[in-house]
Steps between C-alpha positions, in 0.01 A plus 500: 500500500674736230741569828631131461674574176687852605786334678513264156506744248711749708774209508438382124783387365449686120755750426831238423294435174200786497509850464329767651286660190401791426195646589405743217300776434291415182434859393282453220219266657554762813408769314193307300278363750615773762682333771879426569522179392861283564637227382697249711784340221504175561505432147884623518620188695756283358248267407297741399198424780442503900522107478833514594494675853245207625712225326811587658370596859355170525828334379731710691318375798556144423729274754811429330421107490177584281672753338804217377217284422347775220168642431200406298236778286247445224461816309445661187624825510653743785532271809690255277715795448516659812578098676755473202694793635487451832629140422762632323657805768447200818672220296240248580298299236190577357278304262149741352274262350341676193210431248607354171277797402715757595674709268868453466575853524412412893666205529853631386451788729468298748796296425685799455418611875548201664855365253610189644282491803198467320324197346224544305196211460247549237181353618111488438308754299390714767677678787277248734655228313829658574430528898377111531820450360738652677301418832599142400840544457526682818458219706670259241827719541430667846504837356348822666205626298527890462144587479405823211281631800372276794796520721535730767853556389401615154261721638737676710726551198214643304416734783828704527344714253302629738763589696694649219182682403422702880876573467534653204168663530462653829175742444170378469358206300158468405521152369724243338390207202615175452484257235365144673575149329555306809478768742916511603522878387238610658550330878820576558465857404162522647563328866817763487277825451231439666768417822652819473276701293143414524311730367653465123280293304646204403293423151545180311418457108376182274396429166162455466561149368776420796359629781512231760594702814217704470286256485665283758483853718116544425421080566698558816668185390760409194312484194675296215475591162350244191701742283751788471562768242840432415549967289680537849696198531641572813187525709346180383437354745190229568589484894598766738756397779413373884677752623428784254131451578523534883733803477288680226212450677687716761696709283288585191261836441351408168562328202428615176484333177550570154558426135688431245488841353493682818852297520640565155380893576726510855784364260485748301488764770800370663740519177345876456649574850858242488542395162477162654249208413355274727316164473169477611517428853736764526245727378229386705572729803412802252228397360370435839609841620307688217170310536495615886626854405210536268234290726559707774567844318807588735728740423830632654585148686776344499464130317802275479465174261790253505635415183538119546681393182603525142576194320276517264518321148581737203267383279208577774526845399319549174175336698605788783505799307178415304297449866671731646257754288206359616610488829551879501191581403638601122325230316166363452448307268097365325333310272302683277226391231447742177264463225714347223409785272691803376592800714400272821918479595527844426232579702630281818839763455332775535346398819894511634490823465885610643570127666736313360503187347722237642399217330220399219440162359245415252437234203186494303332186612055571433334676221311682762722615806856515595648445869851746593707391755636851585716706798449802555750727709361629829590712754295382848353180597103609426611579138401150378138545613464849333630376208283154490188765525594718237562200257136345638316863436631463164328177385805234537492254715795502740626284805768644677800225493768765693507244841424162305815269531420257193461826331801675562722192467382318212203649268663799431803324304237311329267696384483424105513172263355468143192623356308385196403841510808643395453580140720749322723488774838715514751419837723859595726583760533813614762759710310824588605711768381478885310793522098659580327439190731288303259241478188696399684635245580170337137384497391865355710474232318165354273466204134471708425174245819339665436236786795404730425146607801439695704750797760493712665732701709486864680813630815357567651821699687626226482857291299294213262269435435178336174420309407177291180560311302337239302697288270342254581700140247476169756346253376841300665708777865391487611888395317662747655258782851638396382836495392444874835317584685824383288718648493382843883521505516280753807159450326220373541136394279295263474152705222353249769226423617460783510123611385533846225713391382263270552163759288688765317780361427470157 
């Protein structure tokens, strides 16, 4: 079967409009988890994804009557770019029905590709909106619909990265990964090496909340989705293709899945090794690569994950970076219940012994205990549980919150509120610097008869950090609490006044 597609991708019309990307040693990954890991570019196309080789293969292959007559796509994102383009360079009209949800960063991209050739239609909510659409206004206006990846066509684009790959690659290759949404990717370059180069192992990867080809693959039948998670947009995807099923079934080794922070981790790695960021899906193809390089404790192969795309939104990035931790292995983070009683904090510290302390959040809330939301720098997966003991052996309660999404994403920014309890109360912000023992030192230095009843710190990556604390001061002990303040040497702000303090807080 895979044979049917040689003579198509061999004869692909890509190259008018695609490049042929780089495939690039990622040295610092390599040298991490002990293989030779490569990266094929395709996040360097001029639309900044693979869309574009499947988009324009399938239109460059169009009669010229169909052709004259233009070209239909729903889209949010790539394809709409990559059809766009290829409108654009074969003079032929194109109209990319898009969500009214989609950003407008997206839209004027794809206006920009596309200039005059291009109409855009904003319709429905939903990219499935989008498609009913535009399926009706190709056969109101006798358009050609230009499938994202159920088109033999499109598939054949996709899979001249195989070809690109065995050519600039000529020694042995243990396996290659493949972000799936609707399974384009992964077909064409998967009936193309397993044609010419069976024995590679053509591996396919998923979100855990988008994995409908793997389940389709396991059912033995396409499996639709009730939902999608939408972290890696571009693999959404409820429905795998017709075709895409039959050839994967042929084609595919294994799919792997994983999450969100495995995903914002393979980010990460990736602008280590290029100084370049991808989006999600982009990033999928490492993530997948370094689950199966752990799972099957291989070393010394040679592992190439295709780099599918990069237009990712800027403001996506603070969310990155702070999973990205977890991801790694660097974080965990718990929730921890002390006795509301003196030296209990102080106690929970010294329990840290050298690890340090990413983030702490805390507000007096019960006479008798207290719950922390704290994360705790680590440096291997299995850290969390050792940790979670250590705290248990001590007395405190503890859950271990370092793979719960609501926690991660929500609890931690809102740890807090007001507290009757708060008597006496004094609001500071600190600047202390990022160092061992920095911390200890500030609790130390404390009158034992002072309670702090409200903390917050988050290592932000920098050489210092930032602590807001609330320590509850006998109206007697005003001198002493300036002696401390000069002691500690440390910049610091009194907030006590502070409106926002005061509207939330206080």
């Amino acid at each position: 079967m895979p044979k049917d597609y040689l003579k198509k991708i061999l004869t692909a019309k890509v190259y008018d409009v695609a490049r042929e990307s780089e495939l690039q040693v990622a040295r610092h990954l390599s040298s991490r988890i002990n293989n030779k890991v490569l990266l094929k570019r395709e996040d360097n196309q001029p639309v900044f994804s693979f869309k574009l080789r499947g988009a324009y293969n399938k239109m460059a292959h169009l009669n010229p009557a169909d052709l004259k007559r233009g070209v239909i796509a729903a889209s949010a994102g790539n394809h709409a770019q990559g059809v766009a383009l290829s409108a654009a360079r074969l003079g032929c009209k194109a109209v990319i029905v898009m969500p009214t949800t989609t950003p407008q960063v997206k839209i004027d991209a794809v206006k920009d590709r596309g200039g005059n050739s291009v109409e855009v239609v904003l319709f429905g909510d939903s990219y499935s909106d989008a498609y009913e659409h535009a399926l009706a206004l190709e056969k109101k206006h006798k358009l050609t619909f230009v499938h994202p990846f159920d088109d033999p066509d499109v598939i054949a684009g996709q899979g001249t990265i195989a070809m690109e790959i065995l050519q600039q690659h000529q020694e042995p290759i243990d396996a290659i990964f493949l972000a799936i949404g609707g399974g384009g990717l992964i077909a064409g370059v998967g009936a193309y090496i397993k044609s010419v180069r069976p024995e590679i192992k053509v591996i396919g990867v998923q979100t855990i909340d988008s994995d409908a080809m793997k389940r389709s693959l396991e059912a033995g039948r396409r499996v639709e989705l009730k939902d999608v998670g939408l972290f890696s947009d571009g693999t959404a995807v409820k429905l795998v293709g017709k075709e895409t099923f039959r050839l994967c079934q042929n084609v595919v080794d294994e799919i792997i899945t994983v999450d969100t922070d495995a995903i914002c981790a393979a980010i990460n790695d990736v602008f280590t090794d290029t100084r370049s960021i991808l989006e999600p899906a982009g990033a999928l193809a490492i993530a997948g690569l370094k689950v199966y390089a752990e799972r099957e404790r291989v070393k010394g192969q040679t592992l190439i994950a295709v780099a599918c795309g990069a237009n990712i939104n800027f403001n996506r990035l603070r969310f990155v970076a702070e999973r990205a931790e977890v991801g790694e292995a660097r974080e965990a983070v718990f929730g921890v219940t002390i006795p509301e009683e003196r030296g209990s904090f102080r106690k929970f510290c010294e329990l840290l012994g050298h690890r340090n302390v990413t983030e702490f959040n805390y507000r007096i809330a019960d006479a008798a205990k207290a719950h922390i939301f704290v994360g705790i720098a680590t440096q291997k997966a299995s850290d969390s549980t050792t940790i979670a003991k250590s705290f248990k052996k001590a007395g405190f309660d503890t859950i271990d919150l370092t793979h719960d999404e609501l926690a991660k994403s929500h609890v931690r920014h809102m740890v807090g509120g007001r507290s009757h309890l708060a008597k006496n109360e004094k609001l500071y912000r600190f600047e202390f610097p990022e160092k061992p023992g920095a911390l200890m030192r500030f609790l130390t230095s404390m009158a034992p008869n002072w309670n702090i009843s409200l903390f917050h710190y988050r290592n932000h990556g920098a050489d210092y950090g930032r602590i807001l604390v609330g320590i509850q001061v006998p109206s007697n002990d005003t001198k002493a609490l300036k002696n401390f303040l000069a002691s500690l040497g440390y910049p610091h702000w009194d907030e006590s006044d502070n409106p926002a303090y005061k509207m939330f807080l206080a």
